[in-house]
N, C-alpha and C positions, 0 to 999 in steps of 0.2 A: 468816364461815361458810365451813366447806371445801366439797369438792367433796360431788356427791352423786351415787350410785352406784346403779344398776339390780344386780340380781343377776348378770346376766350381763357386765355390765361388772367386778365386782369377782372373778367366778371367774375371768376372762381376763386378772388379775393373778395368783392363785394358783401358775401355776408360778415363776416370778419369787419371790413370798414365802416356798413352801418351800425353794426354792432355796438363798433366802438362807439362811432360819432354820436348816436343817440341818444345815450344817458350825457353823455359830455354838453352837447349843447343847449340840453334842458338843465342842466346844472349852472354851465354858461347865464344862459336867461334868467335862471333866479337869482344867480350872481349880480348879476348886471341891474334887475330891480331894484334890491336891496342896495347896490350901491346908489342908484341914482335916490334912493328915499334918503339915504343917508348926504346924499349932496344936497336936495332939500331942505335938510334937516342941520346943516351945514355942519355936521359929525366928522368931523375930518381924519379923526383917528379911526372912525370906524372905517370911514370910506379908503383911507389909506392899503386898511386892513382888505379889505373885500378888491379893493385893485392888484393886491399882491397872488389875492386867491385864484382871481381872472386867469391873470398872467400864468401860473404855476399850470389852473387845468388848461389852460392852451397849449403851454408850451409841451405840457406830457399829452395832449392829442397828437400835436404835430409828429412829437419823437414815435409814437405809437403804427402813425402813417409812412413813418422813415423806417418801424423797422421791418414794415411790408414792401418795402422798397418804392413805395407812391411818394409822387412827388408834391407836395403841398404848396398852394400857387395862391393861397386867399386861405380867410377863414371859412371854415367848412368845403373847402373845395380840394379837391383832390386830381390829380391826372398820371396817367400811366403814360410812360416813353414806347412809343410804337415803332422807334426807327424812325419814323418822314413825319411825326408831329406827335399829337398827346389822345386818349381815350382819355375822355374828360367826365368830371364826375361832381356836384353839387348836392350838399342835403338842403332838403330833405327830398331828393329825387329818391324812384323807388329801384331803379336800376341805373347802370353803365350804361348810356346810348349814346355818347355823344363823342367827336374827333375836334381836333382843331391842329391848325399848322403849328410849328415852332414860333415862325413871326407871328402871328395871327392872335392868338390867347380866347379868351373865355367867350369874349365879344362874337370873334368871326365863327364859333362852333356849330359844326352840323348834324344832322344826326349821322351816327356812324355808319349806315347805309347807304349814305351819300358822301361821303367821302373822294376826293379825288383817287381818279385811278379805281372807283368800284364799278363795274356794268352791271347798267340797271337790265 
């Protein structure tokens, strides 16, 4: 079991996470342009090229978010282990607001104020 995160502990990673994620996935997108010109263009060695690049910076984002101990659930998404489900997290949001069950995932997420178990 990883770690497990109060709310306030996992927003006090959040500059650190957009940090990362924001040059990454505007790197991502020009990646992904140039490859699709090159699929166009039906450049196969290029595109080959540029698919290996994708790959390489995603996989060093995800390890990046692993070793803040966030758990990576999607591209660009991210969720912290709360104990009874996840603070859940998507760019390009501009903070952590949001929970969702174990079973439940990206879909059923509420904002973390409403949370089961929070008195309004």
């Amino acid at each position: 079991m990883g770690r497990i995160f109060t709310l306030e502990q996992a927003r006090a990673l959040m500059p650190q996470v957009m940090a990362t994620t924001e040059p990454v996935y505007t790197l991502a997108a020009s990646l992904a342009e140039e490859l699709s010109q090159a699929e166009d263009d039906s450049d196969e060695a290029r595109a080959e090229d540029l698919r290996e690049r994708l790959q390489t910076l995603v996989q060093s984002w995800q390890q990046s978010m692993q070793d803040l101990e966030a758990e990576v659930k999607g591209l660009w998404l991210v969720d912290f282990d709360s104990g009874y489900g996840y603070w859940c997290w998507a760019y390009p949001e501009t903070e952590l607001g949001h929970w969702h069950s174990y079973e439940g995932g990206f879909r059923s997420r509420v904002p973390a104020d409403q949370r089961p178990g929070v008195q309004a």
